[in-house]
C-alpha positions as CSV (number, residue, x, y, z in Angstrom):
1,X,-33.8,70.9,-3.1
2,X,-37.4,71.9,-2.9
3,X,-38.9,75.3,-1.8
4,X,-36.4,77.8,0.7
5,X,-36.8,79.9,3.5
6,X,-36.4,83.3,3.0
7,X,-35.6,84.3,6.4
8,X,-32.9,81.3,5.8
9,X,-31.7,82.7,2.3
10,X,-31.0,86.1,3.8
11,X,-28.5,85.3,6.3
12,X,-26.7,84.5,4.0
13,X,-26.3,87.5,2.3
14,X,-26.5,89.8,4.9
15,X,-24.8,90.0,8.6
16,X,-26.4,92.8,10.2
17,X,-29.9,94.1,10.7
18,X,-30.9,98.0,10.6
19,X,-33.3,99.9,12.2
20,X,-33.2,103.8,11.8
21,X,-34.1,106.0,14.4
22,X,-34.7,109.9,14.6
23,X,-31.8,111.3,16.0
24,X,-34.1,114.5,16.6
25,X,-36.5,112.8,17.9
26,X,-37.7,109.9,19.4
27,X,-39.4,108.1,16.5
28,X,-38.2,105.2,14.5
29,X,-37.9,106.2,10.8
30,X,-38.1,103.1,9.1
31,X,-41.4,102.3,10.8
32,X,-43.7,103.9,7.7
33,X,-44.6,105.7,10.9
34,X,-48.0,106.2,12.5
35,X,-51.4,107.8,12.3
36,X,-53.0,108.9,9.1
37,X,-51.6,111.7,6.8
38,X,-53.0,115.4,7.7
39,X,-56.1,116.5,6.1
40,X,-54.8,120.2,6.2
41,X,-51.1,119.3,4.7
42,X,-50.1,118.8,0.9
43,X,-49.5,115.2,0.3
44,X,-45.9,116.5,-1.3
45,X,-42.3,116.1,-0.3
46,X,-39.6,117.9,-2.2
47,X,-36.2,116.0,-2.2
48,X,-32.8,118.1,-2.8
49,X,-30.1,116.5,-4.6
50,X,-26.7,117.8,-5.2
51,X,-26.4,115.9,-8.9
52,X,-28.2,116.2,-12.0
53,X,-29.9,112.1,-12.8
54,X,-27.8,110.2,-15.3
55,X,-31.1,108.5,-16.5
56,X,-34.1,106.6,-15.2
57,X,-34.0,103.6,-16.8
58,X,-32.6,100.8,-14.4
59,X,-31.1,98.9,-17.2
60,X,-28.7,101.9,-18.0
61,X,-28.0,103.3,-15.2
62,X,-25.8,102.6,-12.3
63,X,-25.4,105.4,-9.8
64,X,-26.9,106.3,-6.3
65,X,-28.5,109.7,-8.0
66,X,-30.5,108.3,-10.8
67,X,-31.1,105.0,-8.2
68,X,-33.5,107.3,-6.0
69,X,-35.4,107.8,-8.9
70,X,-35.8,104.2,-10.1
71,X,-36.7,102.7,-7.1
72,X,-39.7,104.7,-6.3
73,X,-40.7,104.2,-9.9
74,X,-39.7,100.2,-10.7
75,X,-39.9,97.6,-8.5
76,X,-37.4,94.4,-8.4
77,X,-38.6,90.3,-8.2
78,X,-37.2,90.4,-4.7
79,X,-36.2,93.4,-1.7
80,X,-34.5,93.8,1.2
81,X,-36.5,94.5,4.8
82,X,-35.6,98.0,5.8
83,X,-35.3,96.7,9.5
84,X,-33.5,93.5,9.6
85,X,-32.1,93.5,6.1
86,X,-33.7,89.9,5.3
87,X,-34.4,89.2,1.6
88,X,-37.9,88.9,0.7
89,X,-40.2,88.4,-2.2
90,X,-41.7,91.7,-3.9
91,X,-43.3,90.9,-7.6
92,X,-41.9,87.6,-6.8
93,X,-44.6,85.3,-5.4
94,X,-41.8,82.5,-4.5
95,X,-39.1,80.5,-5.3
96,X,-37.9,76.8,-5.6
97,X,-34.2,75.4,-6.7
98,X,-35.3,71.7,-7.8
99,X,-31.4,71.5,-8.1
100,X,-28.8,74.0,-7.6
101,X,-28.2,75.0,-10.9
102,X,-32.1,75.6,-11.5
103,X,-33.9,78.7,-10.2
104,X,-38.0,78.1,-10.6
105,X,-39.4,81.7,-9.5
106,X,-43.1,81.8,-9.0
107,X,-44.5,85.8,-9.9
108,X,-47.4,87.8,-8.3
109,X,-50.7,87.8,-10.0
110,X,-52.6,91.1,-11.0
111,X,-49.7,93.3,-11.3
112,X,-49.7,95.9,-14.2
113,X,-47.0,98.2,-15.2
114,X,-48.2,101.9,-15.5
115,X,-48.4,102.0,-19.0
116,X,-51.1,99.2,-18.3
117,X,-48.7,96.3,-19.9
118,X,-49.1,93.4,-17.9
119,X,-46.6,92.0,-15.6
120,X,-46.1,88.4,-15.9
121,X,-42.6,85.9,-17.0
122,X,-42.6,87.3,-20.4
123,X,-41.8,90.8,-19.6
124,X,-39.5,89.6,-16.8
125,X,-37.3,87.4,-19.3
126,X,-37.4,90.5,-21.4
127,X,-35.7,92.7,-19.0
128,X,-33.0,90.4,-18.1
129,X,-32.2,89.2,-21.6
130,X,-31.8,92.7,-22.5
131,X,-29.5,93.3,-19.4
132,X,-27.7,90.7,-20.3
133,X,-27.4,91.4,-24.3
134,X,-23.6,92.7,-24.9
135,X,-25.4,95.1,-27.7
136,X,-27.5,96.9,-24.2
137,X,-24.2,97.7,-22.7
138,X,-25.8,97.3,-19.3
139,X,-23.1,98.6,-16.4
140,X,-24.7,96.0,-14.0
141,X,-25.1,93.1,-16.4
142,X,-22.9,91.6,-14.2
143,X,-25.8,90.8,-11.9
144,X,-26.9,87.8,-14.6
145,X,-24.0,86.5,-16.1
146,X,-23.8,83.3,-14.5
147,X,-27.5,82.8,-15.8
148,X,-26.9,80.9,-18.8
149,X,-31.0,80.8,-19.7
150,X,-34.1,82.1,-19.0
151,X,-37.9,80.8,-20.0
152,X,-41.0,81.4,-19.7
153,X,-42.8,78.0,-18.1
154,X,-45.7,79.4,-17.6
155,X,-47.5,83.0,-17.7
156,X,-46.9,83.6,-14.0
157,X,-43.4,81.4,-13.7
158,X,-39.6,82.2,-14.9
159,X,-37.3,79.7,-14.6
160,X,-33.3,80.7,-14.6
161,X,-30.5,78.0,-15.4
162,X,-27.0,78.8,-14.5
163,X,-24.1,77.0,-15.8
164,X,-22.8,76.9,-12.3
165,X,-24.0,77.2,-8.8
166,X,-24.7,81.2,-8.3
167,X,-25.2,81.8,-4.4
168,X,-25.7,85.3,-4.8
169,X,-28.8,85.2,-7.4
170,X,-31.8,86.2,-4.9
171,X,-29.5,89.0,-3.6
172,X,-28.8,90.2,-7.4
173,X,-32.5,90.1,-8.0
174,X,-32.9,92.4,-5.8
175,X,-30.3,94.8,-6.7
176,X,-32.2,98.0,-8.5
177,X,-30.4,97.6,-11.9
178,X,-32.1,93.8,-12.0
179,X,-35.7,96.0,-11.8
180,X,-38.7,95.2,-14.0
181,X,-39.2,97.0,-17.3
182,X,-42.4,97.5,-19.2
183,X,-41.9,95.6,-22.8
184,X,-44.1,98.0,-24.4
185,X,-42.7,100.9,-23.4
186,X,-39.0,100.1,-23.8
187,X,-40.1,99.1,-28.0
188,X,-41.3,102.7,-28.2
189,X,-40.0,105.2,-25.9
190,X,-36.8,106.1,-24.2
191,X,-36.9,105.0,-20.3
192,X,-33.7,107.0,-19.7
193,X,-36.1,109.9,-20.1
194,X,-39.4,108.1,-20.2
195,X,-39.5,105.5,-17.4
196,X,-42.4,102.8,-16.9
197,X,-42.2,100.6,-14.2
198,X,-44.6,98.8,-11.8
199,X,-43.9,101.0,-8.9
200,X,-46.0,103.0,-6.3
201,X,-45.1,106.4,-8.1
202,X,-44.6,107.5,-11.5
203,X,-42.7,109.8,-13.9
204,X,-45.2,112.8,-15.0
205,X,-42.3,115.6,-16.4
206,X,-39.2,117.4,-16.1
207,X,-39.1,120.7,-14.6
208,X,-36.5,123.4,-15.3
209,X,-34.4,120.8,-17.3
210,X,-33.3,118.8,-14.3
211,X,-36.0,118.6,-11.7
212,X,-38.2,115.3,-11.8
213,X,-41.6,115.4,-11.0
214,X,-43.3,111.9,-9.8
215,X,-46.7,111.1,-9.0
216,X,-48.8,108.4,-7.4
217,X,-49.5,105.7,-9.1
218,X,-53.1,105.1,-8.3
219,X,-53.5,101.8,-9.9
220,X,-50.5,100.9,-8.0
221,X,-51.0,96.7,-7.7
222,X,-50.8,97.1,-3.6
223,X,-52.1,99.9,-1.5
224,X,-51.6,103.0,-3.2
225,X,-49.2,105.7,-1.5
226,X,-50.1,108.5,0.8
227,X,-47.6,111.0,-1.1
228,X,-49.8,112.6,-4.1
229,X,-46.4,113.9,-5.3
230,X,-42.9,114.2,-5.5
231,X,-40.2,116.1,-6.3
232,X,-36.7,115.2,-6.9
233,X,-35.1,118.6,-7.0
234,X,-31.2,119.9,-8.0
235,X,-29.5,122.0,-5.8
236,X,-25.9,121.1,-6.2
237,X,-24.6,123.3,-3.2
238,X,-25.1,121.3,0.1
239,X,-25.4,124.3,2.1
240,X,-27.9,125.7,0.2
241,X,-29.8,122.2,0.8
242,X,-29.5,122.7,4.3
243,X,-31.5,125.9,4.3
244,X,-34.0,124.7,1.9
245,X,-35.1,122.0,4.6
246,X,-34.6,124.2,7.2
247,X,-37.2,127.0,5.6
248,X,-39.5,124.5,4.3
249,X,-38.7,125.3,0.2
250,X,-37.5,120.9,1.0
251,X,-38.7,118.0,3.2
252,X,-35.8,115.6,2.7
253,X,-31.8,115.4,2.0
254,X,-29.9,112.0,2.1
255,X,-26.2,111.4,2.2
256,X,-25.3,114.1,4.8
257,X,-22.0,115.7,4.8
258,X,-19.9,116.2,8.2
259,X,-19.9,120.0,8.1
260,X,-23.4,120.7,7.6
261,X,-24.5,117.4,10.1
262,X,-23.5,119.8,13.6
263,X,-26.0,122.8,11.5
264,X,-28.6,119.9,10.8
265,X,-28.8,118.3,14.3
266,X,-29.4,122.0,16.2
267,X,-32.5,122.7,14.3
268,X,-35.5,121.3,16.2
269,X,-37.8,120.9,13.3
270,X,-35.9,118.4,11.6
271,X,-35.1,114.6,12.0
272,X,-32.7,113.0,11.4
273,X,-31.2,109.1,10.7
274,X,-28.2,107.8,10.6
275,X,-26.3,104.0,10.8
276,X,-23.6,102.2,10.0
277,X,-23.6,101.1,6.8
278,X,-22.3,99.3,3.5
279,X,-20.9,102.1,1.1
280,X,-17.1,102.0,1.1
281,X,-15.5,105.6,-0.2
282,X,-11.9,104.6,-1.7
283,X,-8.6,105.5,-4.3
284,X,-8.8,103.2,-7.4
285,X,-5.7,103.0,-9.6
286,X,-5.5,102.6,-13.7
287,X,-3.5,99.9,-13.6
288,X,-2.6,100.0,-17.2
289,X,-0.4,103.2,-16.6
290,X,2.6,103.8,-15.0
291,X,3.3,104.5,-11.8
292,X,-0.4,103.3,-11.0
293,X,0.7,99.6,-12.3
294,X,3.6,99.4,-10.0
295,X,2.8,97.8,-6.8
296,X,5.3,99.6,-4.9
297,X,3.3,103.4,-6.2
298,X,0.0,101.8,-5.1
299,X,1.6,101.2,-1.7
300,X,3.3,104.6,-1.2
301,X,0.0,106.2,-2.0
302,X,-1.7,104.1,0.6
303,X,0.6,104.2,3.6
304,X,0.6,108.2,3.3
305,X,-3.7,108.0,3.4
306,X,-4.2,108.4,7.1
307,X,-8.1,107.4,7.5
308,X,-8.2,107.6,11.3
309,X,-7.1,111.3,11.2
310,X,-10.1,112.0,8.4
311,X,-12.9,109.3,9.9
312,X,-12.6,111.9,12.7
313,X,-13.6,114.7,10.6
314,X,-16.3,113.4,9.5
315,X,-18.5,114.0,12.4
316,X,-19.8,110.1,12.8
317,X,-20.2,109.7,9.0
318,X,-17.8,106.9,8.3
319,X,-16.2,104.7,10.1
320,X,-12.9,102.2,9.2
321,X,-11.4,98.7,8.3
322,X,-8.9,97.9,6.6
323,X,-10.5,95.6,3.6
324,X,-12.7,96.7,0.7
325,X,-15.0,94.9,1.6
326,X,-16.7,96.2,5.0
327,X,-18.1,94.6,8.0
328,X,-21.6,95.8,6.9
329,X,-21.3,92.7,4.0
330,X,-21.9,89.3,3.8
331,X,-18.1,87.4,3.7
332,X,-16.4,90.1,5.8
333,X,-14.4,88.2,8.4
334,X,-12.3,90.7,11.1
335,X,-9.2,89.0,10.6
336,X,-8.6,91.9,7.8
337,X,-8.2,94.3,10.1
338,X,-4.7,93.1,10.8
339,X,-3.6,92.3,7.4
340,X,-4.4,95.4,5.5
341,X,-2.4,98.8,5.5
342,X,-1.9,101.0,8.2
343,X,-0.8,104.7,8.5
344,X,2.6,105.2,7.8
345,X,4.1,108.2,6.8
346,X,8.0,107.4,7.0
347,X,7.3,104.4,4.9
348,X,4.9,105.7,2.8
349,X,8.1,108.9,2.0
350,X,10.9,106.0,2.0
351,X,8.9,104.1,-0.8
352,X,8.4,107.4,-2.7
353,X,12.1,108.0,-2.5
354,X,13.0,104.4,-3.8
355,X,11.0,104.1,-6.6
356,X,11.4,107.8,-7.8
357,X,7.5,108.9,-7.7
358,X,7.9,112.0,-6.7
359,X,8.6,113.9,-10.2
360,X,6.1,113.3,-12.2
361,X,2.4,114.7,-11.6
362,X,-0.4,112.5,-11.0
363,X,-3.9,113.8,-11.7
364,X,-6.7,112.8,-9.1
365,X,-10.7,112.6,-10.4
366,X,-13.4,113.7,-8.3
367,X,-16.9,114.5,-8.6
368,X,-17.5,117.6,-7.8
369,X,-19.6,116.7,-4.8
370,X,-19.2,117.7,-1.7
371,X,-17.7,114.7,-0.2
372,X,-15.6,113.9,-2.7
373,X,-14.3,117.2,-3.0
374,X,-13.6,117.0,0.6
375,X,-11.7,113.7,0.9
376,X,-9.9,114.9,-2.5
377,X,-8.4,117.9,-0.4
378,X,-7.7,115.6,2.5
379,X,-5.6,112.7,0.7
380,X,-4.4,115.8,-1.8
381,X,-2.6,117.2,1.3
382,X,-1.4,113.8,2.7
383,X,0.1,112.8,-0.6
384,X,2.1,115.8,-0.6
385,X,3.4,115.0,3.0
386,X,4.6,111.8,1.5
387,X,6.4,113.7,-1.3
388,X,3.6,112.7,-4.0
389,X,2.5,115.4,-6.3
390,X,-1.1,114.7,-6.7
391,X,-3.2,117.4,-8.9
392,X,-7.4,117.1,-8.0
393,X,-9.3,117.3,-11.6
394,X,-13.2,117.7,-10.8
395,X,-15.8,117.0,-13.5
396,X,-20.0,117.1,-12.4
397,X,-21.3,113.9,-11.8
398,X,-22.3,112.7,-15.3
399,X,-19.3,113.4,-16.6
400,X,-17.0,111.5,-13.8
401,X,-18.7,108.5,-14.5
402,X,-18.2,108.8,-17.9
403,X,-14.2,109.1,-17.7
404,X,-14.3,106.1,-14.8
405,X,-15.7,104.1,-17.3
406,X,-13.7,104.4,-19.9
407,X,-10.6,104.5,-17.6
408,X,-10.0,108.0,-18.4
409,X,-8.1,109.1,-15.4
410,X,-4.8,108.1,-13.4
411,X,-5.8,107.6,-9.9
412,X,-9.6,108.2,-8.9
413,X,-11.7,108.9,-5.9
414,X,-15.0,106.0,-5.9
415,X,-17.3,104.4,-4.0
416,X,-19.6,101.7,-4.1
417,X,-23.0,101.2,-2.1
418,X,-23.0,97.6,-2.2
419,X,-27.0,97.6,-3.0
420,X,-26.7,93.2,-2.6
421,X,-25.1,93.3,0.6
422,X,-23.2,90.4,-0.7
423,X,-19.3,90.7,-0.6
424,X,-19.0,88.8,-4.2
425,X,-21.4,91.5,-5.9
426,X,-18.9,94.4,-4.8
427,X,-16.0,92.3,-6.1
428,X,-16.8,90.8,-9.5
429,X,-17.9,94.3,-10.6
430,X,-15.2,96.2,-9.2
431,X,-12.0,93.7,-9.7
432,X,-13.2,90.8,-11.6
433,X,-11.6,91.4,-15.3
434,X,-14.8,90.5,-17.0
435,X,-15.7,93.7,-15.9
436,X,-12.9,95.9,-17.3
437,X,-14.7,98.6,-19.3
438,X,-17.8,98.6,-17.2
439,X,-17.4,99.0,-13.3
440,X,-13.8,97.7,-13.0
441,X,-12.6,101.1,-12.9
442,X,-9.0,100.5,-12.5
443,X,-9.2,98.2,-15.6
444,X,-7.4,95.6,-12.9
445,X,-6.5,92.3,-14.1
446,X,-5.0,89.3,-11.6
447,X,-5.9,85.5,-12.8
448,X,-5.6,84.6,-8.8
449,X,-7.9,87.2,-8.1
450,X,-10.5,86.3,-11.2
451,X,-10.4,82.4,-9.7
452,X,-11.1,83.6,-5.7
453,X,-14.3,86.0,-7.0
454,X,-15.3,83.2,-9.1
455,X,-15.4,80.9,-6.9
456,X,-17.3,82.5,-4.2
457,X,-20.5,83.3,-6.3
458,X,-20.2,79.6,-8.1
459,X,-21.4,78.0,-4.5
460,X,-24.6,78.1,-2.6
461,X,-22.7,77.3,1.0
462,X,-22.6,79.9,3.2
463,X,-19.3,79.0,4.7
464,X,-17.7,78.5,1.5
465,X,-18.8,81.6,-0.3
466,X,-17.5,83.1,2.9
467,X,-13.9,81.6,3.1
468,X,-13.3,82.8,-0.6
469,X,-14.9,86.1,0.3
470,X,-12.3,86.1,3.1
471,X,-9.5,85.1,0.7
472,X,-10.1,87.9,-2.0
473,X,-10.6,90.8,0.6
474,X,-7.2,89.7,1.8
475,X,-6.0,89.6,-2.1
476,X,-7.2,93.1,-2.6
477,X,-5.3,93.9,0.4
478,X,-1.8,92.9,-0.8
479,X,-2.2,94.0,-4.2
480,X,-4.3,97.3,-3.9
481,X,-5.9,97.9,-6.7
482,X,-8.1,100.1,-4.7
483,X,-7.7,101.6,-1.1
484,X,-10.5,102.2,1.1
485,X,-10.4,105.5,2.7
486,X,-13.8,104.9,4.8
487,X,-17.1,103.1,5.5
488,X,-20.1,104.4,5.1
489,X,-22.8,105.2,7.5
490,X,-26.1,106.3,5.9
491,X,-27.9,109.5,6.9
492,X,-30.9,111.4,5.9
493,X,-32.1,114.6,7.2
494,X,-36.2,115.8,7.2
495,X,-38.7,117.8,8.3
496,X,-40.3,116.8,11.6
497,X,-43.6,116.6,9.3
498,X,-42.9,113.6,7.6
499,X,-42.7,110.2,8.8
500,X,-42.6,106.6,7.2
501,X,-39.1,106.9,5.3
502,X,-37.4,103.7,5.0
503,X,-33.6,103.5,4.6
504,X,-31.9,100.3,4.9
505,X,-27.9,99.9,5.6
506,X,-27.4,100.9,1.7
507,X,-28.7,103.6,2.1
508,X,-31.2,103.4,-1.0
509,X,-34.8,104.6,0.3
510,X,-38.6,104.6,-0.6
511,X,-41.2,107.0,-0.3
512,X,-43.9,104.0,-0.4
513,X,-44.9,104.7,3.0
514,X,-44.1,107.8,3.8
515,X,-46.5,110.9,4.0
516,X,-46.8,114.5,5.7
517,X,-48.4,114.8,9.4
């Protein structure tokens, strides 16, 4: 088949491009701006979380919170264009398929890992056969199961074989969990606490138990970065956040919520972004109890969800459709928005009534953030319109994913960022039974549904992959495993002294090219 376009290679994957714009202002934010950094100014930016990180090793991890971490520290074969979302090389030099089964990937030259370890095919086949080892546990080895072998050809080339076509491999090598590891310090040090990638900043210490401290890498393999520092800092009340940024004490918040947005957008000193884009917020079931494995329960519980009626509270945060997977994704095709679930209260309190659902109390899990402690309260007080006694259990952040995992918990509030872009890599994870006790929450298993997601990763043809894409959105549909409440749009909030933040539609970010002015 010879050497691909990239440019080509990304439409597949992706349907829409992204460029972020300062809603405070007037410049584009995913620019890496203009000018030089000030001579006068710290080279520092202090970032507020609301969530402790899990862990910083990408192999471990796989949550938005510890993801901000890892991706200014690691770097992955291949990325994603902040602007129009096209896949493009990163360590990756190029790639060939001499037939579709065969993946030939050509690496960059020169590149060290901070520890000094070189980068070259060895250390890459060592990070994915450890993602892939069952004894790693990886949540994301999903990513590389179709690869049925990888070797080393030359110093500087990797060649992947799959035992089937795999049309989403460039997009998985791109996803952070498929990021490059340093050999030598994964033999003797923990990178859940210890990380060493090849990235633009790295790990120096933890401050106050929780806060992580990066710095620039100044051996860094491209130009170094303009930030000398930064600082990923915990302050797990949003509001709090807010008045961080707006004194100065932090530069930058991400994932804004629709009651401190109006607060945000009235202070002139700050920017801010915001666009549609590929997270999908939603109610997963454990189908292996009752009433969650009864059909008729899972669609009760979604015909009493009205998502108009709470998309409207949320300030131009989110956004609907009907399917799981989003209009943001590669596959998506609109004819979903008239096959899945609307609003229905009557029916969602006559289907209550029929199947007796009513007695028994059902326990909802959410993370005690603040927007999943807000759309627990919403759906809490919709359910009980319907006649459905729904009880909201919180847990922090660590410990919800935790329980998820395991499929400790009844019904559950989720979300997915969809870091690919690529509708098969938000299905096999989430719905695919390979994946039960990993990221298939709802521990859901349907053979039609395992044949549909199956089939649309084991083709390279766009229009294929996109008809069984089509097919299994309209599956998830019917059966509802999961219900999405909202879409995502991606937001970020900073002080008007930064510039050169880029945010692409997943809402993952870099600090590469950003500095203070």
């Amino acid at each position: 088949m010879g050497k691909r376009s990239f440019t080509v290679l990304a439409s597949m994957f992706v349907s829409a491009s992204l460029v972020l714009t300062g809603c405070g202002g007037s410049k584009t934010a995913s620019t890496g701006g203009s000018g030089a950094p000030a001579k006068n100014k710290a080279q520092e930016i202090t970032y507020a979380m609301t969530s402790k990180v899990v862990g910083m090793s990408p192999t471990l991890t796989n949550d938005s919170v510890s993801s901000n971490v890892i991706n200014q520290v690691y770097e992955t074969l291949f990325q994603r264009d902040a602007k129009t979302m096209e896949l493009k090389p990163l360590l990756a030099e190029s790639y060939e398929n001499p037939d579709e089964n065969t993946w030939v990937i050509k690496l960059k030259k020169n590149v060290k890992f901070q520890d000094g370890t070189p980068f070259n095919a060895e250390a890459v086949k060592y990070t994915f056969d450890k993602l892939k080892d069952p004894k790693t546990a990886a949540p994301r080895a999903s990513l590389l199961k179709p690869v049925s072998s990888i070797e080393v050809k030359d110093e500087y080339t990797v060649v992947l074989k799959t035992a089937k076509p795999y049309g989403a491999m460039i997009a998985a090598l791109a996803h952070t969990n498929a990021s490059i590891i340093s050999p030598t310090a994964d033999k003797k040090q923990d990178l859940m606490t210890n990380p060493v990638g090849t990235g633009p900043f790295k790990f120096v210490k933890k401050e106050n138990g929780d806060d992580i401290v990066l710095e620039k890498n100044k051996d860094y393999w491209r130009d170094a970065a303009k930030l000398d520092k930064v600082t990923f800092k915990v302050v797990p009340d949003a509001n709090t956040a807010v008045s961080m940024l707006q004194t100065g004490q932090v530069q930058f918040i991400d994932g804004l919520s629709s009651d401190t947005l109006p607060r945000i957008e009235k202070v002139k000193t700050i920017e801010t972004m915001k666009k549609k884009g590929t997270p999908v917020y939603y109610v997963v079931f454990n189908t292996t109890k009752e009433p969650m494995s009864n059909l008729k329960f899972r669609e009760a519980v979604s015909y009493a969800i009205d998502t108009e009626s709470y998309i409207k509270k949320l300030n131009g945060l989110g956004y609907a459709s009907k399917g799981f997977m989003g209009p943001e994704l590669f596959g998506y095709d609109k004819s979903i928005e008239e096959k899945g679930i609307k609003y229905d209260a009557a029916k969602a309190k006559e289907l209550v009534k029929e199947g007796n659902f009513g007695g028994k109390e059902i326990k909802l899990l959410a993370a005690n953030t603040s927007a999943y402690m807000k759309m627990a309260e919403a759906v809490q007080a919709q359910f009980a319109e319907a006649g459905l006694n729904v009880k909201i259990e919180t847990i922090e952040w660590g410990a919800y994913l935790d329980k998820t995992k395991k499929g400790e918990f009844e019904m559950a509030l989720s979300a997915w960022s969809n870091v690919t872009g690529d509708g098969s890599e938000l299905f096999y994870p989430r719905l695919h039974s390979d994946s039960v006790g990993s990221t298939n929450l709802g521990q859901y298993k349907n053979a039609e549904m395992d044949k549909l997601i199956t089939e649309s990763r084991t083709t390279v043809k766009p229009e294929e992959r996109k008809e069984k894409l089509k097919a299994v959105n309209e599956l998830a549909a019917k059966e509802l495993p999961v219900f999405p409440i909202y879409h995502g749009v991606v937001s970020a909030a900073y002080d008007q002294s930064v510039t050169g933040i880029e945010m692409d539609a997943t809402g993952q970010w870099t600090l590469y090219k950003a500095y203070r002015k």
